[in-house]
C-alpha positions as CSV (number, residue, x, y, z in Angstrom):
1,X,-8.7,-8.2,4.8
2,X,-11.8,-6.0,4.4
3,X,-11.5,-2.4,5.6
4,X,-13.0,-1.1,8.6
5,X,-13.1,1.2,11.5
6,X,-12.4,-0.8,14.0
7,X,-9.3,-2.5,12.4
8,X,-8.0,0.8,11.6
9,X,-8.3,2.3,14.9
10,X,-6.4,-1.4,16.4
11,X,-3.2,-0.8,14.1
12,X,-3.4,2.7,15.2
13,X,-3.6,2.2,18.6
14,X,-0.8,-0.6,18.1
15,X,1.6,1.1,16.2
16,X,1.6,4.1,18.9
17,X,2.2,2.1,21.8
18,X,4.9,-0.2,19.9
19,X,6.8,2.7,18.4
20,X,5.3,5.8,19.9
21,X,2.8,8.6,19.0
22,X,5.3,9.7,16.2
23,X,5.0,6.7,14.4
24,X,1.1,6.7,14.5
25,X,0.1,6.9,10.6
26,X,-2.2,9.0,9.3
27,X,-3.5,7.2,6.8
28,X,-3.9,3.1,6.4
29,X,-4.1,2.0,2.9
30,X,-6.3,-1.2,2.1
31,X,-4.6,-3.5,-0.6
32,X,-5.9,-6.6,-2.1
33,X,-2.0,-7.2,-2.3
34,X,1.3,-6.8,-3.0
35,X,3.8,-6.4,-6.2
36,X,5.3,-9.5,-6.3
37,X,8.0,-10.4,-8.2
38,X,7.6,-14.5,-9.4
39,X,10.2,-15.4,-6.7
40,X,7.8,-13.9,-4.0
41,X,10.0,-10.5,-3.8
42,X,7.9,-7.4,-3.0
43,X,9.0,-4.8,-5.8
44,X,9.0,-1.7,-2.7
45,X,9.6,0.4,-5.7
46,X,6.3,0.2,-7.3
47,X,5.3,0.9,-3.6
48,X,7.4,4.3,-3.3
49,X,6.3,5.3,-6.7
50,X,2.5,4.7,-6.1
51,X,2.4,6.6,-3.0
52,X,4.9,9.9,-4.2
53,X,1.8,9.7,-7.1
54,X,4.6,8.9,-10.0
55,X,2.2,5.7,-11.0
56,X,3.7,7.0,-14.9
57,X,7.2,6.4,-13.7
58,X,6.8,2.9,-12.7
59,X,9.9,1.2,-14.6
60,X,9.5,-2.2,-15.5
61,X,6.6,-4.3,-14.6
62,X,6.8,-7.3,-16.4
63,X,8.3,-9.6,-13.5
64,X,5.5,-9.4,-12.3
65,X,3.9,-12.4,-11.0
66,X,0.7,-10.7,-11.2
67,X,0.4,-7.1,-12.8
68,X,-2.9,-6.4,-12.3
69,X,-2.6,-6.0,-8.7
70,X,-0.5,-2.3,-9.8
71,X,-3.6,-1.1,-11.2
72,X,-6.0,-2.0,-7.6
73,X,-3.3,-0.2,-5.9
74,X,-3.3,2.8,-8.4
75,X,-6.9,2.9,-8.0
76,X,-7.2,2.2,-4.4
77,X,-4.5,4.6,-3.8
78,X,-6.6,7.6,-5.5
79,X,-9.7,6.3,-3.5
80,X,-8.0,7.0,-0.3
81,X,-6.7,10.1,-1.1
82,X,-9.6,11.5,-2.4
83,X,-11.7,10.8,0.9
């Protein structure tokens, strides 16, 4: 999915009248995907350790189905954060 206004604004708007204005995130993060492991798990660690900016702790990687997605989010991550 290609980033863009209008999309952003939709999950907004969606997520605040599914959940309430609490819920409404500040910040949408674009990401050409997921850590998978080769089952199909998502590792949600990588996740929580990309976002709390501990990208140096990450643990093991290598059951990975595909590890170079870790260093889009990295990147992407700083991207965002930056703007």
């Amino acid at each position: 999915v290609e980033s863009n206004e209008e999309l952003r604004k939709e999950l907004v708007l969606f997520v605040r009248n599914e959940i309430g204005p609490i819920a409404a995130p500040d910040i949408i993060h674009w990401a050409p995907g997921l850590p998978k492991t080769r089952s199909g798990k998502i590792m949600r660690r990588i996740l929580r350790k990309i976002a709390a900016n501990e990208s140096d702790q990450l643990g093991d990687i290598s059951t990975l189905a595909d590890p170079s997605v870790v260093e889009s989010l990295k990147s992407t991550y700083n991207q965002t954060i930056k703007s």
